[in-house]
N, C-alpha and C positions, 0 to 999 in steps of 0.2 A: 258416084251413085252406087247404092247397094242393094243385093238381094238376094236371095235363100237360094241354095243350089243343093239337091237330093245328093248329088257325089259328093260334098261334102259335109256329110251327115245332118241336113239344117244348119249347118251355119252360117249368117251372113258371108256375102264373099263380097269382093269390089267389082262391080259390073267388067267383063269382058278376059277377068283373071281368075285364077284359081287362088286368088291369096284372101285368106278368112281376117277381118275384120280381128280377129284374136291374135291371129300371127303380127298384124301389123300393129298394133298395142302393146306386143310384147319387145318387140323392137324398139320401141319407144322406151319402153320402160328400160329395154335392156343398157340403153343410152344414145342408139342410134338416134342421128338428126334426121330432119326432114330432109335435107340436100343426100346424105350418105343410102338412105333408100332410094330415093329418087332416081340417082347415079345405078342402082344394084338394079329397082325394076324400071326400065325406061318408060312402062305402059302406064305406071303412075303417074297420076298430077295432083300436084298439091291440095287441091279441093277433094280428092281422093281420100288423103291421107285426114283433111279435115272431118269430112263423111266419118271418117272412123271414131272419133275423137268425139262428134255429136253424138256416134249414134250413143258410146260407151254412156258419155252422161246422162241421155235422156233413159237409157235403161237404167241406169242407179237412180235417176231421177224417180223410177216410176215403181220399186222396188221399196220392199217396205222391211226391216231388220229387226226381228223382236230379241231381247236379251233371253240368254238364258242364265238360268242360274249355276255356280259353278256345283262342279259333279253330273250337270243332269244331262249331260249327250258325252258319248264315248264313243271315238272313229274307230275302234279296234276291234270291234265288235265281228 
């Protein structure tokens, strides 16, 4: 289960942790398994780590990405 926590600037967290919905995606990505987290926070359960995983799609899901054309945004600004 998740929900917004003010200590953690708005961002989703996993109910009863301090660990942001971002951290535990980046983990994933970064290669770790479900079991090698699991092991690291024992407060996790795997439907935890699910939660996460739904909430990432249904935000892309809900998320709309317009092209731009090239030249016309500059990060350096």
């Amino acid at each position: 289960m998740l929900f917004y926590c003010k200590n953690m600037v708005g961002k989703p967290v996993i109910k009863g942790t301090r660990l942001t919905v971002e951290y535990v995606l980046r983990l994933l990505a970064h290669g770790a398994t479900v079991a090698e987290i699991l092991e690291e926070y024992q407060d996790l359960t795997p439907e935890d780590i699910q939660a996460c995983l739904l909430f990432a799609s249904t935000s892309l899901a809900n998320t709309v990405f317009l092209p731009l054309k090239a030249g016309s945004f500059c990060a350096s600004r």
